[in-house]
C-alpha positions, 0 to 999 in steps of 0.5 A: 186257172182261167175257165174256157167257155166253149160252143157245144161240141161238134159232131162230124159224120167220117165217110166209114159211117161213124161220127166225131166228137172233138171235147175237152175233158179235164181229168187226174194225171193219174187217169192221164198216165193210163192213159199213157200206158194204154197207148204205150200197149197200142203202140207196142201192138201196132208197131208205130206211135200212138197218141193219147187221142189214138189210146182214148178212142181204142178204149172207148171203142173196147169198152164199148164192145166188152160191154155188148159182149155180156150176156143181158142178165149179166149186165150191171144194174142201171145207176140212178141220178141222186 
């Protein structure tokens, strides 16, 4: 395979106050056919099609506030570089 040597990623600041990071991301099919599945349930949710972006960023964004949800003791412990 032929390795891709790209610029850093650009960072786009959206009029709603959030920003943009376009990346490339090697991943296992397998997190790629959850990925597929993930959009699958989006699409059903939203009733329109959904693209692996779509079901990425929807991810992230719920992660993200599954997280915030806890309770601060309830938080796992940091993991550190080895």
């Amino acid at each position: 395979m032929n390795e891709r040597v790209t610029p850093a990623p650009a960072l786009h600041a959206l009029p709603d106050g959030e920003a943009e990071v376009a990346l490339v991301l090697r991943l296992p099919w397998e997190d790629v056919a959850r990925l597929g599945q993930e959009a699958g349930r989006l699409a059903a949710q939203t009733q329109r099609p959904v693209t692996l972006d779509e079901a990425v960023s929807h991810r992230l964004r719920s992660a993200r506030a599954a997280s915030h949800a806890r309770p601060a003791g309830e938080q796992p412990p940091a993991v550190s570089a080895p």
